[in-house]
N, CA, C and O atoms as a Tripos MOL2 file, in Angstrom:
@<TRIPOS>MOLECULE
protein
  264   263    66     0     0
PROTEIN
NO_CHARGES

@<TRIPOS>ATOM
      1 N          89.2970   -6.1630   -2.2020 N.3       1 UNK1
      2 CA         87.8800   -5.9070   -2.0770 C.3       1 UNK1
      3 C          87.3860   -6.5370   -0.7840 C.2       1 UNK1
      4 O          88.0440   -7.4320   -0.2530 O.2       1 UNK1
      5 N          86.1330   -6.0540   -0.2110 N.am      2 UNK2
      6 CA         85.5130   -6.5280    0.9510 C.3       2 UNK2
      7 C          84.1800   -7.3940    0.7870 C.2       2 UNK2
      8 O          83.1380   -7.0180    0.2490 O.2       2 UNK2
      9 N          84.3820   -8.3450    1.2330 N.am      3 UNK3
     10 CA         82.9890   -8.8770    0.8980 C.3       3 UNK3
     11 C          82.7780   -9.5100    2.3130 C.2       3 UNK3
     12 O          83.7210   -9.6580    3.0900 O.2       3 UNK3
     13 N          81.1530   -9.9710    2.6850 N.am      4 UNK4
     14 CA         80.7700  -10.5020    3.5530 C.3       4 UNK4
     15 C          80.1470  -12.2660    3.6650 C.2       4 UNK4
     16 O          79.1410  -12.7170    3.1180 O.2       4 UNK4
     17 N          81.2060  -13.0490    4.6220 N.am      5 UNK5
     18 CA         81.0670  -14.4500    4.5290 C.3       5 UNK5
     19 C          80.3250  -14.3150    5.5500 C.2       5 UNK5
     20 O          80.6930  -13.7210    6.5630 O.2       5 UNK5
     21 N          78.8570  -15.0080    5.3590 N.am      6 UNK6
     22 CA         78.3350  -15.9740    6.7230 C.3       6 UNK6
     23 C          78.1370  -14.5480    7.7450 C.2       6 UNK6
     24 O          78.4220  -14.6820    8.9350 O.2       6 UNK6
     25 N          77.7790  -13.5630    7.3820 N.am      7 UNK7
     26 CA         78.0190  -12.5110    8.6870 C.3       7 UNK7
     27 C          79.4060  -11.5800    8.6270 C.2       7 UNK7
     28 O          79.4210  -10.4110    9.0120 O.2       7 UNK7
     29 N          80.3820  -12.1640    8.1730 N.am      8 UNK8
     30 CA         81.7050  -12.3670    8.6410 C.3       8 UNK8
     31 C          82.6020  -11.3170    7.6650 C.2       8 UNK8
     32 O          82.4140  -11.7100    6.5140 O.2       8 UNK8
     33 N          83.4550  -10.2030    7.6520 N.am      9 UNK9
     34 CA         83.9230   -9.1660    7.0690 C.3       9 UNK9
     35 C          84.7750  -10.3200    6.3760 C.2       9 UNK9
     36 O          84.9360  -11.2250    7.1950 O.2       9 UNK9
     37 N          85.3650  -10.5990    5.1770 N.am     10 UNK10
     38 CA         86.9070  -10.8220    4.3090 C.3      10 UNK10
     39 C          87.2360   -9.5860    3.4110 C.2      10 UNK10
     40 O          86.5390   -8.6550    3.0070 O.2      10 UNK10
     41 N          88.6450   -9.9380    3.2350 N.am     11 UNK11
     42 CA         89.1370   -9.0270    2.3320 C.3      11 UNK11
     43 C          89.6740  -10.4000    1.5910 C.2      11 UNK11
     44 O          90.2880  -11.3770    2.0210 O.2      11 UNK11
     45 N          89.0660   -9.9700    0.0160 N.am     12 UNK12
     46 CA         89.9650  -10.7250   -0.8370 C.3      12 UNK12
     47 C          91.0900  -10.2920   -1.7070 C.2      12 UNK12
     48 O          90.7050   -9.1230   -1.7140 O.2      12 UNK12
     49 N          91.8360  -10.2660   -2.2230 N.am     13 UNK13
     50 CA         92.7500   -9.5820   -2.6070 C.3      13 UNK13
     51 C          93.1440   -9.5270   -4.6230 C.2      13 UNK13
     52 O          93.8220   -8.7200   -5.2590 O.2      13 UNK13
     53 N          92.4300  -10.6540   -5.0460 N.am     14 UNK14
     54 CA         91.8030  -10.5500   -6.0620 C.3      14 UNK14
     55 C          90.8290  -11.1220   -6.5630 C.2      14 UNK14
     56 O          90.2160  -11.8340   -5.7670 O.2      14 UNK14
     57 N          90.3540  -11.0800   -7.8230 N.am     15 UNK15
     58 CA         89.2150  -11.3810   -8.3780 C.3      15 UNK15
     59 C          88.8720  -12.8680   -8.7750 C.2      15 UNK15
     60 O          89.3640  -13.4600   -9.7360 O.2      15 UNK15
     61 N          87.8590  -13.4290   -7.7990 N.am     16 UNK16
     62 CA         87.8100  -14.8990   -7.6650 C.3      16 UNK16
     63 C          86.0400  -14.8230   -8.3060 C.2      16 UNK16
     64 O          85.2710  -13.8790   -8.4860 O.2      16 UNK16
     65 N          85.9520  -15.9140   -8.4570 N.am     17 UNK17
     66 CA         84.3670  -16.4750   -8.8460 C.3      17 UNK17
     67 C          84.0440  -17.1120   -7.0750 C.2      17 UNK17
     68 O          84.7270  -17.0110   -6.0560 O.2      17 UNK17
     69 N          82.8460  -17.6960   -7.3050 N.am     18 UNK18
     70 CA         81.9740  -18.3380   -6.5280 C.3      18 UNK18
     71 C          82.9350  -19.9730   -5.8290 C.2      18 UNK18
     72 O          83.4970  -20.1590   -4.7490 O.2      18 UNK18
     73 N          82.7770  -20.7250   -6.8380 N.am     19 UNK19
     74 CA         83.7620  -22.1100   -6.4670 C.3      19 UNK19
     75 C          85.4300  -21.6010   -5.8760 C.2      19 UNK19
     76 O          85.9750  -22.3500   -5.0650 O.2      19 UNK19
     77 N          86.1220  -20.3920   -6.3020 N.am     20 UNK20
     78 CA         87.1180  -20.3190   -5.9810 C.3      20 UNK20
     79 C          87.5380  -20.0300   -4.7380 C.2      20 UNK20
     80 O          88.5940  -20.2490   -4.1440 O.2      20 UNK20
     81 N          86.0310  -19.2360   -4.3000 N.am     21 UNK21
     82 CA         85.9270  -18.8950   -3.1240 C.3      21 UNK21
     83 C          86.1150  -19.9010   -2.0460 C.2      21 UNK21
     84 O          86.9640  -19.8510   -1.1560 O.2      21 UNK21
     85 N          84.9370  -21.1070   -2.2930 N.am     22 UNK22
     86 CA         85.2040  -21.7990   -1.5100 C.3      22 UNK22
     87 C          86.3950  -22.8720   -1.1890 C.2      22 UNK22
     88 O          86.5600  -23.4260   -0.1020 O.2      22 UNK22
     89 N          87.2770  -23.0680   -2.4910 N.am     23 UNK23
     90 CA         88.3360  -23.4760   -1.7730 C.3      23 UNK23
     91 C          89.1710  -22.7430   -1.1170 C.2      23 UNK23
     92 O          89.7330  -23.1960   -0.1200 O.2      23 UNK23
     93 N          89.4450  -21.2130   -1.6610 N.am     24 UNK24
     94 CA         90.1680  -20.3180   -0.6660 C.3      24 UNK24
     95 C          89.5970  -20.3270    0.8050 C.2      24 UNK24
     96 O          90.3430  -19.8790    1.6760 O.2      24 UNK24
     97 N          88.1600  -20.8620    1.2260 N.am     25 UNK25
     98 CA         87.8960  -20.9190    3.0100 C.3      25 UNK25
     99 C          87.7700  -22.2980    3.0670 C.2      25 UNK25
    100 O          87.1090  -22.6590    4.0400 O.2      25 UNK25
    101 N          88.3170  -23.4980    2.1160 N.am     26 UNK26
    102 CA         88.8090  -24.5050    2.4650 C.3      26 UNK26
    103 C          87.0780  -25.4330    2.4560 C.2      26 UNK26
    104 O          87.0650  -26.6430    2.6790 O.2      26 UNK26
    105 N          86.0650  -24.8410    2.2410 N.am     27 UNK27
    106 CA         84.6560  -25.4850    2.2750 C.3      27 UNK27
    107 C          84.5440  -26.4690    1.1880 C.2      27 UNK27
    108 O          84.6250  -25.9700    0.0660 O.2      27 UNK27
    109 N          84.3780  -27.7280    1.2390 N.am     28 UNK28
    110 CA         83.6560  -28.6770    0.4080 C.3      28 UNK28
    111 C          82.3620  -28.1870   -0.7850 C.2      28 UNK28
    112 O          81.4550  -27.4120   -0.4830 O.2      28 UNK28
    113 N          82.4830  -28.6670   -1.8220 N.am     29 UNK29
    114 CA         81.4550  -28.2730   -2.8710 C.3      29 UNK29
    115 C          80.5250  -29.0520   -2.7550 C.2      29 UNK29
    116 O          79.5960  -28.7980   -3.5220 O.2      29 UNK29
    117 N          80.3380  -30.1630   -1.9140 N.am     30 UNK30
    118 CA         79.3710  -31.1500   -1.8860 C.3      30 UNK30
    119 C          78.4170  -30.7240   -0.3240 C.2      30 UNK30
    120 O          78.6830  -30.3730    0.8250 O.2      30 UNK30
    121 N          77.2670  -30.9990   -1.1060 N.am     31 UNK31
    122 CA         76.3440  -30.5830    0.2420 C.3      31 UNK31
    123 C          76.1440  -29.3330    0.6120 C.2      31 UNK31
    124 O          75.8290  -29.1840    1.7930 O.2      31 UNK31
    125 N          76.2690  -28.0020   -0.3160 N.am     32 UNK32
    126 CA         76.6430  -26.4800    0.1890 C.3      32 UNK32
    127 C          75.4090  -26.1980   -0.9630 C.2      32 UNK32
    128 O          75.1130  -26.8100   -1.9890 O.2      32 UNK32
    129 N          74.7930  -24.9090   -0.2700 N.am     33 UNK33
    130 CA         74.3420  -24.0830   -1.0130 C.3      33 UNK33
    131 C          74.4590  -22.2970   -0.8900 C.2      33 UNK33
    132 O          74.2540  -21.6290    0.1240 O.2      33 UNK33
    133 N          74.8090  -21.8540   -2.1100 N.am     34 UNK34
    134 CA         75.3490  -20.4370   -1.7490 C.3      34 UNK34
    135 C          74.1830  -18.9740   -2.4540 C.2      34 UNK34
    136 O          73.7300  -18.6280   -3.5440 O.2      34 UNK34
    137 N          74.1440  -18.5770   -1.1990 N.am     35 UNK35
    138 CA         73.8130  -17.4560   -1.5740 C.3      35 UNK35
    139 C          74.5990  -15.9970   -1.8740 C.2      35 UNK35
    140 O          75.6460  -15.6080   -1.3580 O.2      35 UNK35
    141 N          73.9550  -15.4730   -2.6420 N.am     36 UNK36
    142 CA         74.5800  -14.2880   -3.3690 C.3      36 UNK36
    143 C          73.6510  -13.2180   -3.3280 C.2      36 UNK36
    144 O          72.5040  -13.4060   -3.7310 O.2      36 UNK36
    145 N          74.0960  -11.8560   -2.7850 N.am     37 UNK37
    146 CA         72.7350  -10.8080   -2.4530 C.3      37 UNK37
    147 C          71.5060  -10.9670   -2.4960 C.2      37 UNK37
    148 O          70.6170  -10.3790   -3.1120 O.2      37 UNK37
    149 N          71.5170  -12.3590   -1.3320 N.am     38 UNK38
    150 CA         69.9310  -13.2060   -1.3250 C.3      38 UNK38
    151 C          69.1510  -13.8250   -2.1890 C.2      38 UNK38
    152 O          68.0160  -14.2830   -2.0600 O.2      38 UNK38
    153 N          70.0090  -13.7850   -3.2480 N.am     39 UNK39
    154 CA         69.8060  -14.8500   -4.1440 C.3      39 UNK39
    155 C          70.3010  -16.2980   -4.4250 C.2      39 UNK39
    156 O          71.4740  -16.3780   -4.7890 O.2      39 UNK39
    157 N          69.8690  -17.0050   -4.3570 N.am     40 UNK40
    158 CA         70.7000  -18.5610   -4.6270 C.3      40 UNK40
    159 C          70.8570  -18.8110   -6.1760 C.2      40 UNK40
    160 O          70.3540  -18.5480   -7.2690 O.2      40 UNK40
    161 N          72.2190  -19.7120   -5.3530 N.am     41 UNK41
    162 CA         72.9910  -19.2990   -7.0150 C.3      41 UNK41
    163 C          73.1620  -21.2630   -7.2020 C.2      41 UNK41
    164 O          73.6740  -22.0520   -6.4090 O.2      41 UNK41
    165 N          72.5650  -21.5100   -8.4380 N.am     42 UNK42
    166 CA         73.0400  -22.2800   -9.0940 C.3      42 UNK42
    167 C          74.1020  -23.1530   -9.1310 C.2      42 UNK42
    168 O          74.7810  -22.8710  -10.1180 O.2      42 UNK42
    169 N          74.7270  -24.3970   -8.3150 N.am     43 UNK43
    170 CA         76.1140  -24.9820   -8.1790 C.3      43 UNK43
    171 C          76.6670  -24.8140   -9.8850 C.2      43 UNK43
    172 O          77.7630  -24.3000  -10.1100 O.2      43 UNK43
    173 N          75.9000  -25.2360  -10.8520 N.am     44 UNK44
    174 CA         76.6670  -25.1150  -12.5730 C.3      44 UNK44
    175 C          77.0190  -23.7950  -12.8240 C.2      44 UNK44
    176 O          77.8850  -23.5200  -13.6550 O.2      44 UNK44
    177 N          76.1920  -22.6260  -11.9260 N.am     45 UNK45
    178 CA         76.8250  -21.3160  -12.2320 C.3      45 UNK45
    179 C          78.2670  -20.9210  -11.4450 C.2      45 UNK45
    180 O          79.1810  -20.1600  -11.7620 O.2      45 UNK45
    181 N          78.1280  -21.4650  -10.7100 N.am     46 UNK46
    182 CA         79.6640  -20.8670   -9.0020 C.3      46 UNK46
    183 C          80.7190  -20.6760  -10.0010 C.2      46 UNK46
    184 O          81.5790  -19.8220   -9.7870 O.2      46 UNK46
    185 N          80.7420  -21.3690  -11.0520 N.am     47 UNK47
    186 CA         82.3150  -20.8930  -12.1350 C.3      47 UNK47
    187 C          82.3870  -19.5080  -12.6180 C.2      47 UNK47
    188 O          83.4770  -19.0230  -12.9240 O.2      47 UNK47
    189 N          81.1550  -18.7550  -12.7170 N.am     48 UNK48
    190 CA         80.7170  -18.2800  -14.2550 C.3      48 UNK48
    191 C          80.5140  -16.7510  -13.2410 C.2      48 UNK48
    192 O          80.7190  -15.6140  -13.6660 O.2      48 UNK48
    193 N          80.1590  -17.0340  -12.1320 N.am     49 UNK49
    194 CA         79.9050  -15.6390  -11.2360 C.3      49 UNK49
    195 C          81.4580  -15.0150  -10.3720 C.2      49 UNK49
    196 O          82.1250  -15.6350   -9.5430 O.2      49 UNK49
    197 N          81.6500  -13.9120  -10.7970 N.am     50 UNK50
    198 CA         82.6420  -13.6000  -10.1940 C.3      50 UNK50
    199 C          82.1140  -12.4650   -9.1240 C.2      50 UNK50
    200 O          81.3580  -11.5380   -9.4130 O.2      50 UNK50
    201 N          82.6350  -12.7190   -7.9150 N.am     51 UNK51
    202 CA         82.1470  -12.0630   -6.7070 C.3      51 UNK51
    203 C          83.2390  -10.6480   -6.6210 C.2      51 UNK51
    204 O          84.4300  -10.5340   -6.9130 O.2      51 UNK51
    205 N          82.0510   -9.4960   -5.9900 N.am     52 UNK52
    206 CA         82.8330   -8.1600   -6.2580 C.3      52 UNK52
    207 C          82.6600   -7.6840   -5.2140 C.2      52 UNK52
    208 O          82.0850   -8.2730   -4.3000 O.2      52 UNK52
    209 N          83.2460   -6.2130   -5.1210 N.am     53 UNK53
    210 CA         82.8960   -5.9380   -3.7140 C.3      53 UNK53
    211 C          81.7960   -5.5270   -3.3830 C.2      53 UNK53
    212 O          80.9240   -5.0140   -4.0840 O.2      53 UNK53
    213 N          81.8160   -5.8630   -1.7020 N.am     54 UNK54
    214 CA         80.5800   -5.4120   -1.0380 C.3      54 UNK54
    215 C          79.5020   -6.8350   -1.1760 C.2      54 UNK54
    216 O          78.4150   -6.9440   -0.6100 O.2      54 UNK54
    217 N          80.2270   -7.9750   -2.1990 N.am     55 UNK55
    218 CA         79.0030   -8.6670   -2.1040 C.3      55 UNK55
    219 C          78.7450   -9.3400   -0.5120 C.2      55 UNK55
    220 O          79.4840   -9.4050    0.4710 O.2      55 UNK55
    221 N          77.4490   -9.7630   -0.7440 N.am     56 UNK56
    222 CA         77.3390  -10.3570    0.6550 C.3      56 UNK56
    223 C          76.7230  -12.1900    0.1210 C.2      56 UNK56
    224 O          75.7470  -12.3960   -0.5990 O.2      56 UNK56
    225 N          77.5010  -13.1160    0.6440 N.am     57 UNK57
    226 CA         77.1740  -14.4520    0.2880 C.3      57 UNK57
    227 C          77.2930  -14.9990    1.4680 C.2      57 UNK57
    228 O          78.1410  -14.7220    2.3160 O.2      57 UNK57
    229 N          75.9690  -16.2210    1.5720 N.am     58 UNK58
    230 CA         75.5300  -16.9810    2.6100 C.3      58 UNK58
    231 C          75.9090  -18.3220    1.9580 C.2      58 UNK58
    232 O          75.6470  -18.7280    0.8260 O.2      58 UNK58
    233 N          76.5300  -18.8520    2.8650 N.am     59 UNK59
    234 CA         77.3390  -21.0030    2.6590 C.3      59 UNK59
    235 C          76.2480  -21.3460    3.2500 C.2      59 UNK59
    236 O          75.9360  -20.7270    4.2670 O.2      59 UNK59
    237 N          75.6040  -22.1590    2.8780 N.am     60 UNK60
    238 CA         74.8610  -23.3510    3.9740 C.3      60 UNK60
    239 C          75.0220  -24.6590    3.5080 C.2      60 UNK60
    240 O          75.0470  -25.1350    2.3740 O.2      60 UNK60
    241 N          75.1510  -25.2470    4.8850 N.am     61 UNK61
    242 CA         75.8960  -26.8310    5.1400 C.3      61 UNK61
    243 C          74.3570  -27.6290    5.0420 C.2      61 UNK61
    244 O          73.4150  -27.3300    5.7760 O.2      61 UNK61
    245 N          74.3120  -28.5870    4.0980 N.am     62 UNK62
    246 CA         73.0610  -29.6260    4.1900 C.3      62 UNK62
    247 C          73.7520  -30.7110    5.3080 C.2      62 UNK62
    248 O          74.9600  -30.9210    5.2010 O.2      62 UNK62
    249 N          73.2370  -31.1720    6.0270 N.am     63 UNK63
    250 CA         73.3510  -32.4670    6.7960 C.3      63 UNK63
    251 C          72.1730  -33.4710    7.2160 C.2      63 UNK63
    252 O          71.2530  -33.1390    7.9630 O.2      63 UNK63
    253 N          72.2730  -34.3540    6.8160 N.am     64 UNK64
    254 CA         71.8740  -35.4190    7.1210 C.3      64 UNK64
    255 C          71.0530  -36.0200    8.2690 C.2      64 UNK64
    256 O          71.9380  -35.6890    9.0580 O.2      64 UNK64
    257 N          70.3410  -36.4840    8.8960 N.am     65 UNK65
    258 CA         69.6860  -37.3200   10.1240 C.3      65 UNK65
    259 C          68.3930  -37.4200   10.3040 C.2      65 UNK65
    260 O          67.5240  -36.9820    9.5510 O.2      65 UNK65
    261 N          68.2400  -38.0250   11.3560 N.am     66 UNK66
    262 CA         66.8670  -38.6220   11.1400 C.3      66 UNK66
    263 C          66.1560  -39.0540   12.8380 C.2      66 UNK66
    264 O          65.0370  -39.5580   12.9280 O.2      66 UNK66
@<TRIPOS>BOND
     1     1     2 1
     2     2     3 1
     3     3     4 2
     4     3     5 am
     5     5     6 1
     6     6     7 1
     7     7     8 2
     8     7     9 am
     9     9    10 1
    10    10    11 1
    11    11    12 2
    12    11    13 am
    13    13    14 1
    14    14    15 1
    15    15    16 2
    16    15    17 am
    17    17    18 1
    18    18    19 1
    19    19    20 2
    20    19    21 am
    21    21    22 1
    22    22    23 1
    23    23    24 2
    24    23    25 am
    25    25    26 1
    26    26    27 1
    27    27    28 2
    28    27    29 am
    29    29    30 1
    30    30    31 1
    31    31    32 2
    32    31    33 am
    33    33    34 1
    34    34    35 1
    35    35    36 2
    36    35    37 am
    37    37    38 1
    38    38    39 1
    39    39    40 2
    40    39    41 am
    41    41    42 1
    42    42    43 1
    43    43    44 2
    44    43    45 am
    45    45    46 1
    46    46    47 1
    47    47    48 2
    48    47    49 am
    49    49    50 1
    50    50    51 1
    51    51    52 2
    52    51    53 am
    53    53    54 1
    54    54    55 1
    55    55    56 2
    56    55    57 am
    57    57    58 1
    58    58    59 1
    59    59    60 2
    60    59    61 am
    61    61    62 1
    62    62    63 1
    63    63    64 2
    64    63    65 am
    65    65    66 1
    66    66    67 1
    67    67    68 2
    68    67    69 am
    69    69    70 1
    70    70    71 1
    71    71    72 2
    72    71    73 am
    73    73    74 1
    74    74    75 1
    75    75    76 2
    76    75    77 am
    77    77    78 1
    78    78    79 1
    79    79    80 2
    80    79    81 am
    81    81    82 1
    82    82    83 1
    83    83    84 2
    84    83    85 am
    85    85    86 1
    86    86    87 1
    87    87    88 2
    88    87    89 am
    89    89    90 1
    90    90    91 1
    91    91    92 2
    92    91    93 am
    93    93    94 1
    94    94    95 1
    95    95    96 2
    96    95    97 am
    97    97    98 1
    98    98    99 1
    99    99   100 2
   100    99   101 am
   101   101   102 1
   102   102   103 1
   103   103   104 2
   104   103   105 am
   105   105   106 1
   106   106   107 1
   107   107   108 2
   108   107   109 am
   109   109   110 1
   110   110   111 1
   111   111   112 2
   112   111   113 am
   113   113   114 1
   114   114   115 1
   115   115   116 2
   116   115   117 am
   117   117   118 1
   118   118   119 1
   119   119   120 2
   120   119   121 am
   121   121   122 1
   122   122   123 1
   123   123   124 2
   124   123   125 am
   125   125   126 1
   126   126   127 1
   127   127   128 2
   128   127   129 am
   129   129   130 1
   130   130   131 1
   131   131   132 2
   132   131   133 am
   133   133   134 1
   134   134   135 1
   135   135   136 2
   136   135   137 am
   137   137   138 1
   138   138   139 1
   139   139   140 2
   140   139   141 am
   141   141   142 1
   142   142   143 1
   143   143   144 2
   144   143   145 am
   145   145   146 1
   146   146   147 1
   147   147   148 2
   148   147   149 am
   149   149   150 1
   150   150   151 1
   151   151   152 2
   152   151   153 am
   153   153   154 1
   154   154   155 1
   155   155   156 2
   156   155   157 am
   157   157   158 1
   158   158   159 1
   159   159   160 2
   160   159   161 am
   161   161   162 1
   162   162   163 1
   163   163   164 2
   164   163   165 am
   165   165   166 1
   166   166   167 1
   167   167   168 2
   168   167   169 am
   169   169   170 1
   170   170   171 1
   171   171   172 2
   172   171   173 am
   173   173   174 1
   174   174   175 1
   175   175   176 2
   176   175   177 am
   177   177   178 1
   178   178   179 1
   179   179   180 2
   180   179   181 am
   181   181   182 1
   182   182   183 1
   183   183   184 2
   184   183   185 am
   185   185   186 1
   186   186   187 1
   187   187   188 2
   188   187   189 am
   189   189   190 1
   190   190   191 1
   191   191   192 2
   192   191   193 am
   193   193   194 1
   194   194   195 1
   195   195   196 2
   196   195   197 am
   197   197   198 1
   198   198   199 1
   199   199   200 2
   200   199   201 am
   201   201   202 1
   202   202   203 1
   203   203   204 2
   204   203   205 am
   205   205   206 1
   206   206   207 1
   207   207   208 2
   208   207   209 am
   209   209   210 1
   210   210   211 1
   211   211   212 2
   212   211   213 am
   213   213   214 1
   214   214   215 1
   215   215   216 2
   216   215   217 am
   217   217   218 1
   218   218   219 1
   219   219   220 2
   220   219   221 am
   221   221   222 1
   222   222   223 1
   223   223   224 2
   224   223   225 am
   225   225   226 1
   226   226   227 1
   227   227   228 2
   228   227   229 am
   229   229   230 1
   230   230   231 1
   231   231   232 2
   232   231   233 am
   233   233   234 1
   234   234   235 1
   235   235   236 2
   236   235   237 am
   237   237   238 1
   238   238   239 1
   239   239   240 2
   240   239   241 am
   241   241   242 1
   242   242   243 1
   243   243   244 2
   244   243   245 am
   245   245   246 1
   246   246   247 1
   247   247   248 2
   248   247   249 am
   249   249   250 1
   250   250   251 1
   251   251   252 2
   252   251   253 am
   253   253   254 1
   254   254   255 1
   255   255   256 2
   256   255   257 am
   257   257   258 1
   258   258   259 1
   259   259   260 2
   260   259   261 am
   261   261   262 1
   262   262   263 1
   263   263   264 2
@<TRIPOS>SUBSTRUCTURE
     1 UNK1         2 RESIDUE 1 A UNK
     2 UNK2         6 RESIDUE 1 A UNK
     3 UNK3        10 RESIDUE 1 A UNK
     4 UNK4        14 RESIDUE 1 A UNK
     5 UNK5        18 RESIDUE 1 A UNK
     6 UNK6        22 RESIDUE 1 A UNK
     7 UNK7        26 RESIDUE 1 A UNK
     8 UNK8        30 RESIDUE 1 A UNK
     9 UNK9        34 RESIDUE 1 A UNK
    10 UNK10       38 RESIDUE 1 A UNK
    11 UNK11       42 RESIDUE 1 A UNK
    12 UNK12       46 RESIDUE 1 A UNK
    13 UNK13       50 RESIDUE 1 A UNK
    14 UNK14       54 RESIDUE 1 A UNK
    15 UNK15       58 RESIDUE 1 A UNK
    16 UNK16       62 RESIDUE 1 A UNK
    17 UNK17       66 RESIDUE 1 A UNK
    18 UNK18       70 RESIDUE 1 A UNK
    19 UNK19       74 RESIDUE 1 A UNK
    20 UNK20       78 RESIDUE 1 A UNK
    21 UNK21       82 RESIDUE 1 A UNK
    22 UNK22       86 RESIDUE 1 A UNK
    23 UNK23       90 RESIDUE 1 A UNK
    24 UNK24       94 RESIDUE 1 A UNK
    25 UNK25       98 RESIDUE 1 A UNK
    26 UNK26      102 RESIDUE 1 A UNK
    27 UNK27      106 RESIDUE 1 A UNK
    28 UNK28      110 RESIDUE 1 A UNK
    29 UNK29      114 RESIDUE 1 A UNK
    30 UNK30      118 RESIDUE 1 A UNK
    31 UNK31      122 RESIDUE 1 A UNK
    32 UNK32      126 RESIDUE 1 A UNK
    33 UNK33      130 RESIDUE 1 A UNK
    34 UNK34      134 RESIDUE 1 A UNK
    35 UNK35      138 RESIDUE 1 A UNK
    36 UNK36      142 RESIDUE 1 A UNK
    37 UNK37      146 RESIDUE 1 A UNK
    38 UNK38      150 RESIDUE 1 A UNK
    39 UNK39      154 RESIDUE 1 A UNK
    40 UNK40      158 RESIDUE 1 A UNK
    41 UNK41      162 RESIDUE 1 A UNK
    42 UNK42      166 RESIDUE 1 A UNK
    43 UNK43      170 RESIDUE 1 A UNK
    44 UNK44      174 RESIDUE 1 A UNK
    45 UNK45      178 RESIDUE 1 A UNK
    46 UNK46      182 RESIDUE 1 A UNK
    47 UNK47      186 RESIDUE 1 A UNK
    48 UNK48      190 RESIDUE 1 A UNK
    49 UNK49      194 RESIDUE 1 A UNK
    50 UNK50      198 RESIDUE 1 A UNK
    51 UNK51      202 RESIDUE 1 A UNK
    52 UNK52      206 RESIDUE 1 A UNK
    53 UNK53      210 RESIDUE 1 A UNK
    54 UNK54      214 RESIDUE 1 A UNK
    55 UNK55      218 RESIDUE 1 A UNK
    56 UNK56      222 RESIDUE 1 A UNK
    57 UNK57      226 RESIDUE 1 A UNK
    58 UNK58      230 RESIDUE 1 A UNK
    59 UNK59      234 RESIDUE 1 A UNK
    60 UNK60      238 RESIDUE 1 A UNK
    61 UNK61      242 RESIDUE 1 A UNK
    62 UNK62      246 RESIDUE 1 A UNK
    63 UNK63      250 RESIDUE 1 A UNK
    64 UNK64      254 RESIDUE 1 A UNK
    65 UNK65      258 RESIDUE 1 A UNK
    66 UNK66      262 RESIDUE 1 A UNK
């Protein structure tokens, strides 16, 4: 299936959820918030949502400073 990271075309090759995703692109679960066809999704949900094709999901990095 094709889905869209960050802008960015992937092909995944099978059927992953939300959290699985991000260890397959190696991203930290701490400090992230994910969107899902412009919706924000819940960190207690990322298990429970399984991503299909065509979805389109946005990572964003919280950081820190001052």
């Amino acid at each position: 299936m094709i889905i869209t990271v960050n802008g960015e075309t992937k092909e995944i090759v099978r059927e992953i959820n939300l959290g699985e995703l991000l260890e397959l692109l190696a991203l930290p679960s701490e400090r992230i918030a994910i969107e899902l066809n412009r919706e924000v999704v819940r960190k207690k949900d990322w298990a429970h949502i399984t991503i299909k094709d065509a979805d389109k999901i946005e990572v964003v990095h919280f950081v820190g400073g001052g």
